[in-house]
Backbone bond lengths (Angstrom), bond angles and torsions (degrees), N, CA, C in turn:
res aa  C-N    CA-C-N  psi(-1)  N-CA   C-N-CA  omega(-1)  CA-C   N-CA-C  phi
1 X - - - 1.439 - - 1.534 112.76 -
2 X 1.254 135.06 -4.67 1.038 139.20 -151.20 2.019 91.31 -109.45
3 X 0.987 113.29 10.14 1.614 129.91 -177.91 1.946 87.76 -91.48
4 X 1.303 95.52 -64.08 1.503 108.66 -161.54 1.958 119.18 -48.04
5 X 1.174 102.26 -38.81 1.820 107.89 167.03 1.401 126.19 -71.78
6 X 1.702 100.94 -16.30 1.938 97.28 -177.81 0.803 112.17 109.27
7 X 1.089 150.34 -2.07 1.624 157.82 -112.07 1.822 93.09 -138.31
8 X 1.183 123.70 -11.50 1.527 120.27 164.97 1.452 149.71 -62.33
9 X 0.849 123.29 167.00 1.985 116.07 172.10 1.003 101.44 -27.85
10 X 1.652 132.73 -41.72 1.267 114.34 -133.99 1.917 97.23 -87.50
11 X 1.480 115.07 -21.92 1.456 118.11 175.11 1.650 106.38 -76.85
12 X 1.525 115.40 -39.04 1.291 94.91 173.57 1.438 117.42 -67.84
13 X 1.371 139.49 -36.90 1.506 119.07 -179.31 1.850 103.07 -72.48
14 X 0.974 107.41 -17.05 1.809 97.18 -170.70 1.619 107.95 -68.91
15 X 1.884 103.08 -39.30 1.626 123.42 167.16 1.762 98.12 -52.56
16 X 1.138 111.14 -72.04 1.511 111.34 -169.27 1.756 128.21 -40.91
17 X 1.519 103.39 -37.38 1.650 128.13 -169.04 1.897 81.57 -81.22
18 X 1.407 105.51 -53.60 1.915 97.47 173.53 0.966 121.23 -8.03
19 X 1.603 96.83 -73.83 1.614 125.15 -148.86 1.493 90.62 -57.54
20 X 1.662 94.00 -64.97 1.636 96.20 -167.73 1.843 115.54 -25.15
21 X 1.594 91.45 -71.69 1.385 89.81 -178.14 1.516 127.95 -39.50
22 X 0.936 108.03 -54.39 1.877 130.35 -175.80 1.698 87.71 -24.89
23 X 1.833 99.40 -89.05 1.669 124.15 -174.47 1.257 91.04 -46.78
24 X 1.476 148.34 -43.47 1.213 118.26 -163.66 1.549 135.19 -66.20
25 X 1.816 89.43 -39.30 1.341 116.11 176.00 1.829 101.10 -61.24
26 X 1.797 121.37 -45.45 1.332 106.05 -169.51 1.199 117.84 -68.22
27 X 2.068 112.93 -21.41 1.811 94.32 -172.84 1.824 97.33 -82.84
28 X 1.423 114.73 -14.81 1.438 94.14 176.26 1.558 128.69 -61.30
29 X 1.577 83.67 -41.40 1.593 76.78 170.56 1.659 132.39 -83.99
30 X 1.440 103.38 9.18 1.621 101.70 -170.78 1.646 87.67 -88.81
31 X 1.696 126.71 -20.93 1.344 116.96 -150.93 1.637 89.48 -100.09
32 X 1.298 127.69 -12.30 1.568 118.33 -172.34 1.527 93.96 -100.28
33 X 1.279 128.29 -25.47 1.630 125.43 163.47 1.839 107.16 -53.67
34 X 1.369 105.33 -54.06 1.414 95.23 -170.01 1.497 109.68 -83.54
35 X 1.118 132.61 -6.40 1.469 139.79 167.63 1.411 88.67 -52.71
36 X 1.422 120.17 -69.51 1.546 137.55 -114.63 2.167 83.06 -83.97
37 X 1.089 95.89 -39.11 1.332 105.56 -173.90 1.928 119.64 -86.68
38 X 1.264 101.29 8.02 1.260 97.87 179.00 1.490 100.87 -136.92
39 X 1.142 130.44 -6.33 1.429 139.48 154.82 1.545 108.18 -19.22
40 X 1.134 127.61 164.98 1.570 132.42 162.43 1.629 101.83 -110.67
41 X 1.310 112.56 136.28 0.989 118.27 143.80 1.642 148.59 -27.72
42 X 1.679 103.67 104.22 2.050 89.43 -148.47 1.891 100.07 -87.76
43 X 1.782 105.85 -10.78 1.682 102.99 -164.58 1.474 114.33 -86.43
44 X 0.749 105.08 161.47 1.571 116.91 167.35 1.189 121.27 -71.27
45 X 1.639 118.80 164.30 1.808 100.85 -161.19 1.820 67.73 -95.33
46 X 1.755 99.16 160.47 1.205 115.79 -178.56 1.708 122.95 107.31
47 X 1.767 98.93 -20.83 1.342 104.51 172.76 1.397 90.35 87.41
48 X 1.011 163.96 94.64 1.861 142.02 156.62 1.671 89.93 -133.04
49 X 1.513 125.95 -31.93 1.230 135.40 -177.40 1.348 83.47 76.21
50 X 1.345 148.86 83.87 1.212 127.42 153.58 1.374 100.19 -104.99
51 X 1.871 112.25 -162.81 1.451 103.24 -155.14 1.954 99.19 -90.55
52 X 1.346 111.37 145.08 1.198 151.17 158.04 1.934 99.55 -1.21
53 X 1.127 126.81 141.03 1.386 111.49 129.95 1.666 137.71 -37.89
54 X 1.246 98.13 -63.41 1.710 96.86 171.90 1.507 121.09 -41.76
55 X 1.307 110.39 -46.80 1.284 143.92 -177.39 2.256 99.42 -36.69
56 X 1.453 73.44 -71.95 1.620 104.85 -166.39 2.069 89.89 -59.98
57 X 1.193 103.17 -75.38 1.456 99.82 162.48 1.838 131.51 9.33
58 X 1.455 85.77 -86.25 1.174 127.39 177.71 1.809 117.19 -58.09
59 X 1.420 114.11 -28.11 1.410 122.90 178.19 2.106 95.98 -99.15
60 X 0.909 121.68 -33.19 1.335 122.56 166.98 1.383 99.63 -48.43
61 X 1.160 127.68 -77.24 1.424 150.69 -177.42 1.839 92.26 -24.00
62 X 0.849 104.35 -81.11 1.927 115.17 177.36 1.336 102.86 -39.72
63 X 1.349 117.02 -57.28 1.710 116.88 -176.40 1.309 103.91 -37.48
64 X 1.017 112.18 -81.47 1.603 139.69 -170.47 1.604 102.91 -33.57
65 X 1.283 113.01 -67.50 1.490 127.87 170.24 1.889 110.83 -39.82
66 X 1.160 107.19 -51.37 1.220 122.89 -170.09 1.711 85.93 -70.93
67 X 0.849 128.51 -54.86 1.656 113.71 -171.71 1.535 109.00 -71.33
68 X 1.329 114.11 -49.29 1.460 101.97 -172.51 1.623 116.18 -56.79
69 X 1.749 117.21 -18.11 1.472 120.62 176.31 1.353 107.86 -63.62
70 X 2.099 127.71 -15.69 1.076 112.56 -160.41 1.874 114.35 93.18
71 X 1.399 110.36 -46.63 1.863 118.38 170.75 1.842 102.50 -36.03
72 X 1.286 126.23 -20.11 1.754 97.11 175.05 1.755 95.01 -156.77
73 X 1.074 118.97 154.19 1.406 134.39 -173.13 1.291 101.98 -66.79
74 X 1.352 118.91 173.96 1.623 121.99 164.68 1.381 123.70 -76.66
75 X 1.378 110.94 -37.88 1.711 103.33 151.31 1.719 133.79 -38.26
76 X 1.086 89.13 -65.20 1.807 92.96 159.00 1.049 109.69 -53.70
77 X 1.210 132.19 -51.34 1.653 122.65 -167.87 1.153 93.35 -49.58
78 X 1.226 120.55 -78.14 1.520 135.59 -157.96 1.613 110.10 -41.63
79 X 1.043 104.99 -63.95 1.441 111.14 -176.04 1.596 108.52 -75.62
80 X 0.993 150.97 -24.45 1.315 139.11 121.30 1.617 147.46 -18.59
81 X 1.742 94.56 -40.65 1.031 104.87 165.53 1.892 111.24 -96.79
82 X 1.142 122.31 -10.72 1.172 117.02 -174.98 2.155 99.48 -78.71
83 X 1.086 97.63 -25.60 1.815 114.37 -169.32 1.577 97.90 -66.54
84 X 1.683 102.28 -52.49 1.974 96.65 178.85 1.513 126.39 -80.31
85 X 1.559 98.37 4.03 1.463 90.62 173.44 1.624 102.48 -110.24
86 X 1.282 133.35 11.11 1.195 120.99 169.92 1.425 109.95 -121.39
């Protein structure tokens, strides 16, 4: 009779799969809180959202590359690179 109140496996794994969820959901959200809060800042002061430092970085990086292969003259370089830094 002790089938008949609920009182079986079947509440302890449903309790157990709980738990899981419960803790799972809290470290997710403790780790997208501290993501969210330790992030860097990607906008520009002024609000414009334009692109990132890294961003800008990172396309220099190609410039540079792209010239040392010979793919664009030093004029282009130059004036290419004068365009992503302003």
């Amino acid at each position: 009779m002790f089938w008949a109140y609920g009182f079986g496996w079947q509440r302890l794994v449903f309790g157990g799969l709980m738990m899981l969820l419960v803790w799972g959901g809290l470290i997710a959200l403790a780790v997208l809180v501290v993501r969210a809060l330790t992030r860097p800042v990607s906008r520009q002061p002024g609000g414009s959202g334009g692109p990132s430092g890294s961003t800008i970085d990172r396309a220099l990086e190609i410039l540079k590359e792209r010239y040392a292969r010979g793919e664009i003259t030093k004029d282009q370089y130059e004036s290419m690179r004068r365009d992503l830094q302003t």
